[in-house]
Structure formats: structure tokens, C-alpha cells
C-alpha positions, -999 to +999 in steps of 0.1 A: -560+483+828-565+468+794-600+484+787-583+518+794-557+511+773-583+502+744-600+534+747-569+552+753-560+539+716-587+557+700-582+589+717-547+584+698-561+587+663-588+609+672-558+634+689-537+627+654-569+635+632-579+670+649-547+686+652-517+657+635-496+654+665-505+646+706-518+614+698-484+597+689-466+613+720-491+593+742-487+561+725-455+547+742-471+558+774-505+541+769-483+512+756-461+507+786-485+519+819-515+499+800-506+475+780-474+465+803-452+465+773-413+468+774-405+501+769-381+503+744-401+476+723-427+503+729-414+524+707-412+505+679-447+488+682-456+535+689-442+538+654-462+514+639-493+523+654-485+561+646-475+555+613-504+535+601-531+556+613-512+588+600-512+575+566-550+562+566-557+598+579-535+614+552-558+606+527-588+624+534-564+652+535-549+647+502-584+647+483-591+681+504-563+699+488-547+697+529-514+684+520-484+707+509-465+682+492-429+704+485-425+709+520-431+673+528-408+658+504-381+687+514-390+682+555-389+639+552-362+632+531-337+639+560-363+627+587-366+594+567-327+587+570-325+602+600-352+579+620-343+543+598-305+550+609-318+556+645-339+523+650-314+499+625-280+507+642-282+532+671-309+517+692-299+485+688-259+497+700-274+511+734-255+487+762-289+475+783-273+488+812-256+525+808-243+535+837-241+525+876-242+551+901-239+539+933-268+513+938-287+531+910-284+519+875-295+538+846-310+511+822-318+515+783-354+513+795-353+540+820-334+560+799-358+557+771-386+567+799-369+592+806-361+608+774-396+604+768-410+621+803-392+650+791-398+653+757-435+652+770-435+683+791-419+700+759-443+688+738-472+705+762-457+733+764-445+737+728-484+734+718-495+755+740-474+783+734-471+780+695-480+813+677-485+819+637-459+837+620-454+855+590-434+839+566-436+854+534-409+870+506-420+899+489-442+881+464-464+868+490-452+833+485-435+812+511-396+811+515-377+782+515-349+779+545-338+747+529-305+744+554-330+751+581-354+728+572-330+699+565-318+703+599-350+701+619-362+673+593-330+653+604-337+663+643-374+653+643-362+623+623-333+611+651-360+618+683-385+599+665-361+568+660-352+575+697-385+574+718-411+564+692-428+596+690-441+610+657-430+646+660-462+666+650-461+682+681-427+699+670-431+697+630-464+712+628-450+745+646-419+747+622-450+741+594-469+772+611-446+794+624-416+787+600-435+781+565-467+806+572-487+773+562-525+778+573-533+754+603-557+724+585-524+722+556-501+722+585-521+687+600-521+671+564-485+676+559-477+667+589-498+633+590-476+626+559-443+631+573-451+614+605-465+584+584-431+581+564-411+588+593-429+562+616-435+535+590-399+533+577-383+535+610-408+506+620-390+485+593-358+489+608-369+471+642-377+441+619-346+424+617-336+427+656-375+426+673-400+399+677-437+420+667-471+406+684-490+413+654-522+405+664-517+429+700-502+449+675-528+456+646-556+453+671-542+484+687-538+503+654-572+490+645-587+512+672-560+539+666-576+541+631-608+539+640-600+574+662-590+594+633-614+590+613-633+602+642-612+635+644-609+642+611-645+638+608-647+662+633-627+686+618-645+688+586-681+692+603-675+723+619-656+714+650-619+728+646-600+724+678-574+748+666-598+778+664-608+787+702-597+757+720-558+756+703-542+751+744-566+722+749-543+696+736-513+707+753-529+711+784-544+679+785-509+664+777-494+682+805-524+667+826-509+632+816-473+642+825-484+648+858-506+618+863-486+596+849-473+575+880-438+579+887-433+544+900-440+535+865-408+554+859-385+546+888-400+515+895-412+478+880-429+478+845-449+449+841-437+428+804-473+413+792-470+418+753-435+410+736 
């Protein structure tokens, strides 16, 4: 299961390079299922992965001019507190075992599986269903919601300390639909949030986790290696968003379904700690 989980890696960064979220939604899944990983260390090795491989692919997108800046200081500020308060003191304050119900116990690790089963289906949906908006003032330039876009920042921020998850499947519709921003910016700026997001919330799993850094940067080695690969794509002519835009989400909702529930309900095998 290994080997698949390898080439699962790379389809990671390839997914993050052609349209800046997908790939990090699958990562705690490859993780655990593949890799027999623990799930809710999981989602701190997801946010290194994620994070790294977003900000390699965020600089192509820089020297192209892909990267609104404003909106990704404005959108990560309260993402960035939101997610380091999230893995430093909430996560670690989550009893191992919630609740007993009868003969069924509802662990931190289910619930994190759990939390995470759902947020996929959303995430499939939400990217297949996203439409571009106007969002314009009567100059033609874009409008600043700033309480708006605090809030979601602070959201995205909280359910990416939660499951490990880098949010472009939910910021990059708010970028699109919210901001008017065309569809390649909307990938750049996102890449850069989720980088921030992922890469400081890793750092507060530091003082309370024990990393495999070699498992660990081999994994993001092939993560990195797939988006340069997508981005690569993107900038020779292929452009996922333009014709083939319900691909992604489809293909996630694919995953959802195949995804075994044992693996939910049942054992998870611990290989990498």
C-alpha cells in the first residue's frame, strides 16, 4: 500500500499546482489508509506536507504576477492566529476518548475522521458547484468586505488547525466568487495563504508531537515534485479550470466513496509515528 501512497503524494502537489486546493484535502487520507499513520498525528505531518509544497509552488506564481498580495495579507492574518491557536492549545485539550455511548466510544481519532469524511463531501461539492461572481464597486475595482473576510480567514484558519486540511477548496471560492479575482490569481493567492496557514500551524505541533522527518520530508519531497508538475501544466496550455472545472471535485467525491469505511469505523494500522 506504500507504493500507492507514494504516487498518491504526487498527485497531491500536482492537484495543489493546477487548481491550489484538492490536493491538501486528500493528504490526511493518503496519510492514514496508506501510510497507516495515526490520524490525528496526520494532520499535523498534512500541514507540513501542504504547507511546504504550497509555498515552493507559490513562487512561480509570484514572478507571474499570480499572487494578489492585499487580499492575502488581509485573508491570513486571522487564518494564521486562528490555525496556531487550534494546533498549540485546542487540539492538544481534546480528552482521547469523548464520549461513550453504549459500547461505542467516540475517540479523538474517529472524531477527527469524521470531521474530516464530512468536510470532504463539502469540499466536492463546494468545487463543483462554485460559480464566478461579480464583485465590483462602481470604479470597476474590487470591494473590500473586510468584517467578512476576517471572518472566513479566522474559519478557514480554525478547520485547518482542526483536520489538517489547507482550505483552498473553500478560500479559493470566497477569492472568485467573493473578490471577482480571475481564476490563475485566485490559485496563487491561495497557495500563499495555505502555505502560511499550514506552515505555522505545523510549528505548533512541535512542542507536544514526535515528527518522522525522514517519512516526513520524503513524502513532501514527492508532494513537491507534483506541483511543479501542475503548475507546469498550467502555464503550457493545459488549464483544468477552463472546460474541465467539475473534474476535481468529482474525482474527490470518487475518493469519499471509495474510501473504505472500515478505515473509519474500524482498526487503523500505526506504522509511522
Amino acid at each position: 500500500m506504500e507504493y500507492f501512497g507514494y504516487l498518491a503524494s504526487l498527485v497531491i502537489g500536482i492537484s495543489l499546482g493546477l487548481i491550489g486546493g484538492g490536493g491538501s484535502i486528500l493528504t490526511v487520507p493518503v496519510l492514514v489508509y496508506l501510510f497507516g499513520v495515526e490520524p490525528v498525528l496526520a494532520t499535523a505531518y498534512s500541514l507540513f506536507v501542504v504547507g511546504f509544497t504550497s509555498l515552493i509552488g507559490s513562487f512561480p506564481k509570484y514572478k507571474n504576477g499570480e499572487i494578489d498580495l492585499k487580499t492575502a495579507v488581509i485573508f491570513g492574518i486571522p487564518s494564521i492566529l486562528a490555525v496556531y491557536s487550534t494546533r498549540a492549545y485546542i487540539v492538544p485539550a481534546i480528552p482521547s476518548n469523548i464520549t461513550n455511548i453504549g459500547t461505542f466510544v467516540l475517540t479523538k481519532s474517529l472524531m477527527m475522521m469524521l470531521l474530516f469524511a464530512i468536510l470532504m463531501v463539502f469540499a466536492s461539492v463546494s468545487m463543483i458547484r462554485t460559480k464566478p461572481a461579480v464583485d465590483k464597486d462602481e470604479s470597476g475595482q474590487r470591494v473590500f468586505n473586510y468584517p467578512m473576510i476576517l471572518l472566513e480567514g479566522a474559519m478557514v484558519g480554525t478547520l485547518t488547525g482542526l483536520v489538517g486540511a489547507g482550505g483552498g477548496f473553500l478560500i479559493i471560492p470566497v477569492l472568485v466568487s467573493k473578490r471577482n479575482i480571475p481564476m490563475k490569481k485566485a490559485i496563487g493567492t491561495s497557495l500563499v495563504i495555505i502555505a502560511a496557514n499550514s506552515l505555522i500551524g505545523f510549528t505548533g505541533d512541535l512542542f507536544h508531537t514526535i515528527i518522522n522527518w525522514p517519512f516526513l520530508l520524503f513524502v513532501t519531497t514527492l508532494a513537491v515534485g507534483g506541483i511543479i508538475l501542475g503548475i507546469a501544466e498550467t502555464t503550457t496550455g493545459f488549464y483544468i479550470s477552463t472546460g474541465y472545472k467539475d473534474v476535481p471535485g468529482l474525482v474527490l467525491l470518487l475518493m469519499v466513496l471509495a474510501l473504505k469505511p472500515a478505515g473509519l469505523f474500524g482498526k487503523t494500522a500505526i506504522k509511522k509515528v
